[in-house]
C-alpha positions as CSV (number, residue, x, y, z in Angstrom):
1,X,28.0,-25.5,-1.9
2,X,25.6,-28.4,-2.7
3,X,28.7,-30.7,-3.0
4,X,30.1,-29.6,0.3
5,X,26.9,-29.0,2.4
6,X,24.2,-31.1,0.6
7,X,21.0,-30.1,-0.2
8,X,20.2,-29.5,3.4
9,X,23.5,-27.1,3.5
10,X,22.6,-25.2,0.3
11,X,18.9,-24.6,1.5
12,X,20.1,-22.9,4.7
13,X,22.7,-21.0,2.6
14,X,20.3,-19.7,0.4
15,X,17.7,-18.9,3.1
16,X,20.7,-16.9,4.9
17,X,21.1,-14.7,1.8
18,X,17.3,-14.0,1.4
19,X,16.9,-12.9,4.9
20,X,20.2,-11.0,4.9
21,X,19.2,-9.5,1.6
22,X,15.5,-8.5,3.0
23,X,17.2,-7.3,6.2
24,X,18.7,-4.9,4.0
25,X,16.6,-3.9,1.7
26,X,13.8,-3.8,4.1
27,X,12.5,0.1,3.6
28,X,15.8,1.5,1.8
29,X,12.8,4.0,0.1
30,X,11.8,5.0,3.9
31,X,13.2,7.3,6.2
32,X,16.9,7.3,7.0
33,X,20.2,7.9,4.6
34,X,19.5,6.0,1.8
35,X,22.3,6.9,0.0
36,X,24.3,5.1,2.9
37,X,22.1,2.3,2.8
38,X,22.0,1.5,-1.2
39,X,26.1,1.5,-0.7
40,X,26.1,-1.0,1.9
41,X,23.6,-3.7,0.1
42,X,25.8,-3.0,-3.2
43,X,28.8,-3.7,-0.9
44,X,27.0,-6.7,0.2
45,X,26.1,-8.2,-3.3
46,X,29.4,-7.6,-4.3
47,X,31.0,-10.0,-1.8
48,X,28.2,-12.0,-1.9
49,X,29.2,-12.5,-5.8
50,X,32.9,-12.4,-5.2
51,X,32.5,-15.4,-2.3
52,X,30.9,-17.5,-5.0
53,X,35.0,-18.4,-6.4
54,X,36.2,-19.1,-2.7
55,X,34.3,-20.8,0.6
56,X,34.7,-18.2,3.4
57,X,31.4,-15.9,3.0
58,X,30.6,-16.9,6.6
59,X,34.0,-16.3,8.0
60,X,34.7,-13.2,6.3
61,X,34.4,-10.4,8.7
62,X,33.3,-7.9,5.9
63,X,29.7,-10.2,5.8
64,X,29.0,-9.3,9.4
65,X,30.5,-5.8,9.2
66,X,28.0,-4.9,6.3
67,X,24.8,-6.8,8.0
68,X,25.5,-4.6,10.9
69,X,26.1,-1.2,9.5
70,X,23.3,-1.8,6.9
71,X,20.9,-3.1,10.6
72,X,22.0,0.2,12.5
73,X,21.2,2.8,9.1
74,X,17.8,0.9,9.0
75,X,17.1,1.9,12.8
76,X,18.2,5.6,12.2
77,X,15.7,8.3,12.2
78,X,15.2,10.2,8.6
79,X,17.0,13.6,10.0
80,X,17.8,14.1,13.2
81,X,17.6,17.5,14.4
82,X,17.4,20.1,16.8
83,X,15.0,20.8,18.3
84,X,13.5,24.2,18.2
85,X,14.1,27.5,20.3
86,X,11.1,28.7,21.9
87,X,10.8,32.3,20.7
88,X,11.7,34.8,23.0
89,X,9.7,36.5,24.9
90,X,8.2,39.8,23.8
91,X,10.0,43.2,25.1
92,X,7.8,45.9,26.3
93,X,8.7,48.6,25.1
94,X,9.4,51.2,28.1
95,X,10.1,54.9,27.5
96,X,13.5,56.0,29.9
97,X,12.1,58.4,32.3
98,X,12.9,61.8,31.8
99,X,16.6,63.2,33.7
């Protein structure tokens, strides 16, 4: 990277991966579906580690795909869920009148 890029190039390169890896990582112990989350920044440091031996990281569509899914799981509520019934209202109870 430094021999294609220069120093210039390899400084925004690595700043890209901080913030990508902070944008990810950023409250995986909050609310939301972790499990989801933890799979998508292993996904991401895996091609992050296998786009070391070739120089498409950037164009690689599986980079964005994973920045976005792991953006839109960080924005998702802890549980979503119904939301609850009002009770219903009490029954009197009313005695038939007599036939």
């Amino acid at each position: 990277m430094a021999a294609e890029q220069g120093l210039i190039g390899l400084a925004a390169y690595l700043a890209l991966l901080v913030l990508a890896f902070v944008r990810l990582l950023r409250g995986v112990r909050g609310p939301g579906p972790m499990v989801a989350r933890v799979a998508v920044v292993a996904a991401f440091t895996a091609l992050v580690a296998h786009s070391l031996m070739y120089a498409a990281f950037l164009e690689d569509p599986l980079t964005w795909t994973l920045l976005g899914v792991g953006t839109a799981l960080a924005v998702l509520p802890a549980r979503v869920t119904a939301p609850e019934a009002e009770p219903p209202p009490p029954r009197s109870v009313v005695e038939p009148a007599p036939a």
